[in-house]
C-alpha positions in Angstrom: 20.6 -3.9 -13.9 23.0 -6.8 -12.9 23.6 -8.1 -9.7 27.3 -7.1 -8.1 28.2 -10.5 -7.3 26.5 -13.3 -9.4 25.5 -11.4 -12.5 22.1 -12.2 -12.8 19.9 -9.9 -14.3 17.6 -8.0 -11.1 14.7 -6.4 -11.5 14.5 -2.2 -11.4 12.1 -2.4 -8.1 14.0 -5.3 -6.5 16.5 -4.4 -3.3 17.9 -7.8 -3.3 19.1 -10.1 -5.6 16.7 -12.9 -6.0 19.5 -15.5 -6.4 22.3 -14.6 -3.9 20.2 -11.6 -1.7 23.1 -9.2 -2.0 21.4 -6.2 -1.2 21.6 -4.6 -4.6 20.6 -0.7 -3.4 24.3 1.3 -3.8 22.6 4.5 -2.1 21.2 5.4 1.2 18.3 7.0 -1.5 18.4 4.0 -3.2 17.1 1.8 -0.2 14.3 4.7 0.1 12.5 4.4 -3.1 9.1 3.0 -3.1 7.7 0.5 -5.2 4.5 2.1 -7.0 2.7 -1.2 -7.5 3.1 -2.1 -4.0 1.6 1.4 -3.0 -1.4 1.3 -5.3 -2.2 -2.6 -3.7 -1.6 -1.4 -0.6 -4.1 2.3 -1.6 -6.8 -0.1 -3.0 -6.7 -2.9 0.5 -7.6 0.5 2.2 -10.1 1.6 0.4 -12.0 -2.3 -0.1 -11.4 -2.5 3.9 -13.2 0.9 4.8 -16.1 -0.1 2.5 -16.6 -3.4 4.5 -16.6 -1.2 7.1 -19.1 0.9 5.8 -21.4 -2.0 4.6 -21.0 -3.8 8.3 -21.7 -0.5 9.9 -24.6 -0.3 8.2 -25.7 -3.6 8.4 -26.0 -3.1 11.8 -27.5 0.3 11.9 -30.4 -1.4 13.6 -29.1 -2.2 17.0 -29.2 -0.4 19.9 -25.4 0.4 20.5 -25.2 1.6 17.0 -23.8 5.2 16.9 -23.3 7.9 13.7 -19.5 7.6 15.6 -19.0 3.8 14.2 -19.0 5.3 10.1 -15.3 7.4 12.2 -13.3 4.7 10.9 -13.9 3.3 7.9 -14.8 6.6 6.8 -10.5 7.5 7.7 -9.7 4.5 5.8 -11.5 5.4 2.7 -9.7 8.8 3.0 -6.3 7.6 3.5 -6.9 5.4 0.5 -8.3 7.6 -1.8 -5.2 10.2 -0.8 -2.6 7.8 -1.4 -4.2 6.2 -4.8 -4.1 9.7 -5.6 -0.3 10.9 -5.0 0.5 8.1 -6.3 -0.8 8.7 -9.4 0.4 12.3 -9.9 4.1 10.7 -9.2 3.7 9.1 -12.6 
């Protein structure tokens, strides 16, 4: 795909041009789509964050204010990850 106005090459996945930023999206569906590699860094940041979490939880397990309440979120994290890794991947 070319751009409009300086006739560069732009990549598929790109909503501006890199060397003028015309907006380069002709549809309101256009401007909508989702990059898949940005979703599957974005899936995997989850799930690396929520196992910190997990591993600090449980690195701490031995104080007094721990609670079975603290493994809530990173435990949502890991979900949310895992889900969207996964729709991701059936979108292919």
């Amino acid at each position: 795909m070319n751009c409009r106005n300086c006739n560069l090459p732009v990549a598929k996945n790109d909503l501006d041009c890199p060397s003028c930023g015309l907006t380069t999206a002709k549809t309101r569906a256009d401007l909508q789509r989702i990059d898949p590699a940005m979703t599957n860094g974005l899936a995997w940041a989850l799930i690396a964050v929520g196992l910190l979490g997990v591993v600090f939880v449980i690195a701490n397990s031995s104080t007094n204010w721990q609670s079975n309440l603290d493994f809530v979120a990173p435990a949502a994290l890991l979900l949310v990850g895992g889900a969207t890794l996964i729709s991701t991947r059936r979108k292919k």
